[in-house]
C-alpha positions, 0 to 999 in steps of 0.5 A: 740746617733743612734738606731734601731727600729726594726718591728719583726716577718718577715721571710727574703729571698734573697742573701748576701755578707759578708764584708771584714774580720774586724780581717784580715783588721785590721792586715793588714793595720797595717802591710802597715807600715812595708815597704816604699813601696805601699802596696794596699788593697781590700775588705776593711770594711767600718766599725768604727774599721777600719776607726779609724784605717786608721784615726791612720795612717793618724796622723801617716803621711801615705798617703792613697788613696781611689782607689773606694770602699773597695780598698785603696793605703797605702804608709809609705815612712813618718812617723811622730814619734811625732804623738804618742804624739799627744792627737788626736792620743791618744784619737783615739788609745783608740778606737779600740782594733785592734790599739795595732798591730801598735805597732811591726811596729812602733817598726820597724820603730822608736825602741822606742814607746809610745802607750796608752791603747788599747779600744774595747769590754768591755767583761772582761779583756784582757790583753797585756801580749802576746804581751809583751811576744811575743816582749820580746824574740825579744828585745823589753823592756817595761815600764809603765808610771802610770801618762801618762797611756801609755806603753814606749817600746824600742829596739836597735836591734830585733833579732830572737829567740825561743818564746813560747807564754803565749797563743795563742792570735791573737793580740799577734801572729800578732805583734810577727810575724810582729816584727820576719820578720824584725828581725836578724837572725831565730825565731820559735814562738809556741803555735801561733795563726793560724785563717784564718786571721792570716795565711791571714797576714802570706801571705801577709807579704811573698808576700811583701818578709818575709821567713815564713813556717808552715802557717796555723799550731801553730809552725811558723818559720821565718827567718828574712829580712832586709827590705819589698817590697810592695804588693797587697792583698785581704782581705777574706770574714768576717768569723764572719758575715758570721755565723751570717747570718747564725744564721739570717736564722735560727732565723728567719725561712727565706731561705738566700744564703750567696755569696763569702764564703771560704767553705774549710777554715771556716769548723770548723763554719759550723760543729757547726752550724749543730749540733743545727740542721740546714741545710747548703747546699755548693756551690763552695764558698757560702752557702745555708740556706733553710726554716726549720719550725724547727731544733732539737739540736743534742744530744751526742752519749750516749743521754747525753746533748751536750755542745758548747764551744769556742775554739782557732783555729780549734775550735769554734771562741769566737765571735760566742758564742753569735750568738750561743746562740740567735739560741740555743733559738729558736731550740729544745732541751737543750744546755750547752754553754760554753764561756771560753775566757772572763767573761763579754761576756754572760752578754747580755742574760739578755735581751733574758730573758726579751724577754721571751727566756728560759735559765739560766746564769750558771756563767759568763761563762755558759749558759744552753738554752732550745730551744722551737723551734715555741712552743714560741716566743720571744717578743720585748723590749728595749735593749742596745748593750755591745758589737760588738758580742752581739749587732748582736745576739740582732739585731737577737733576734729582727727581730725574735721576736714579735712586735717592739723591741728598741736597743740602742748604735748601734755604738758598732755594727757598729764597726764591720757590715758594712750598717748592717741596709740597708742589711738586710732591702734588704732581707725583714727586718724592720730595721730603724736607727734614 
């Protein structure tokens, strides 16, 4: 198994470009399989999740071609129904979170799927409840198969309807509204989802021909087509890696400018990160992190102590509460960090805490932090990635602290970060990969 051996305690300069988003891409290549047409797509991630998922399609029977570096061809005029049964697909199905999105298209395609578990971060339970719901108005049944550990979903016809959906699941919003497009007759589905990833689906699906309004807001209507033409997308900048180099720069005292950032869309990042102090200087589409000695954690109007939690969109996306936190260590000031969605997502600070960072886990959904700004500095140690998102906030952690620093199961990083090794060490840092 691969690790990081990280030399701590430089300061990084330079530019960067984000990747393609890994939430937007997942989605979208799902979506090729809604039409038999060729659908192309750029500024696709090189990263495990993704390649997993174009391994999924390929047992599926898509062809795929390579049209040079993050660009792909998809075409699923094809299919092969019995490749779900195939234990190569299982096995790869269980892998990555974002493979339970094939299951609207599939259902399109073939209206009778069996699909296993989904895999992903081990961050508490996640359960597929939204999906269910969200399918269900449609027409969809599901059933349970306790021998095979597999979901048996059929439907005849999928007809529009009023869905409003258990809670505002991204996952579940994406397979609703890609069922709904090719479903008889209008739905209107409530209290979905609206990141920028899914109102990037949203358009991509209404370039290949489906009627959707009320993009960008949790109240979409959709009137159902008979079938989809094929398109060409781009995928947007990683939201997510974006605020992690901006918890980068900050950690680690360095002046970075990140290239290609949707400035206007990812507003509700850039809010978040200001009040733990740190300046962020917009350009057209990047943004400008200068060299602070120090950054002060913004107090409450009335001095009480400020609180970060996540939120569903426009608020702050649960993926950063752990990059939040590794930058909270090393403001000054105290914070209350909040992470509401999932039990087990904190869990890594146990590690922050062995490298002398002062903060205490509340319960499994807080942590109270108390910055020290360069009063202290953390010092390295042995660590183990749990997660995508506290995998990065750990690399973080290393390269701000003393010493050399060891992080094992680096493959839960590399589900998400593409060549995260090579591009920092391109900006001045010491990290090797053995």
């Amino acid at each position: 198994m691969e690790k990081f051996i990280v030399n701590g305690g430089r300061q990084l300069s330079g530019t960067i470009k984000p990747q393609g988003s890994k939430n937007e891409a997942l989605q979208v290549i799902c979506a090729t399989l809604l039409t038999d047409k060729i659908v192309s797509l750029h500024n696709v991630p090189d990263i495990a999740d993704v390649r997993s998922m174009i391994k999924l399609l390929t047992f599926l029977g898509v062809q795929i071609t390579s049209l040079g570096s993050g660009s792909y061809q998809f075409c699923a005029s094809h299919l092969e129904k019995q490749a779900m049964f195939n234990e190569d697909f299982r096995e790869a199905f269980t892998k990555v979170r974002g493979s339970i999105m094939l299951l609207a298209p599939l259902l399109v395609r073939f209206g009778e799927v069996t699909i296993p578990k989904p895999g992903g971060d081990r961050i508490g339970r996640r359960g597929l409840h939204a999906h269910f719901t969200g399918l269900g108005h449609l027409g969809v049944t599901f059933a349970y198969n306790v021998a095979q550990e597999s979901w048996i979903s059929k439907c005849t016809t999928l007809k529009g309807s009023y869905i409003l959906m258990p809670e505002a699941s991204v996952t579940g919003t994406a397979n609703t509204i890609m069922a709904a497009c090719l479903s008889k007759g209008k739905t209107i589905i409530y209290h979905a989802a609206c990141e920028p990833h899914v109102q990037a689906l949203c358009h991509m699906l209404a370039n290949m021909g489906a009627k959707i309004t009320g993009i960008g807001s949790n109240l979409l209507t959709i009137e159902g087509v008979s079938h989809l033409n094929g398109t060409t997308h781009t995928i947007l900048s990683d939201m997510l890696e974006i605020g992690s180099f901006i918890g980068l720069a900050a950690a680690t005292r360095s002046a970075l400018t990140i290239t290609d950032v949707p400035i206007q869309l990812f507003t509700p990042v850039w809010n978040y990160f200001r009040k733990l102090g740190i300046i962020l200087e917009e350009c057209s589409s990047s943004l400008h992190i200068p060299l602070q000695e120090g950054y002060h954690i913004q107090k409450e109007t009335d001095g009480s102590l400020v609180t970060f939690s996540d939120a569903i969109w426009p608020g702050f996306p649960t993926d950063l509460i752990s990059v939040i936190i590794i930058v909270a260590v090393h403001a000054h000031g105290h914070a209350l960090i909040h992470q509401r969605m999932f039990e087990s997502r904190l869990f890594f600070v146990d590690h922050l805490i062995a490298m002398g960072a002062r903060l205490v886990l509340c319960d499994p959904h807080r942590v109270h932090v108390v910055g020290l700004g360069n009063a202290y500095r953390l010092h390295a140690t042995r660590m183990h990635s749990s997660d995508i998102r506290a995998g990065i906030s750990l690399l973080i952690a290393a390269l701000s602290a003393k010493g050399t620093s060891i992080i094992e199961n680096i493959n839960q990083i590399d589900r998400g970060y593409e060549r995260i090794d090579q591009r920092l060490n391109a900006l001045g840092a010491s990290v090797e990969r053995v």
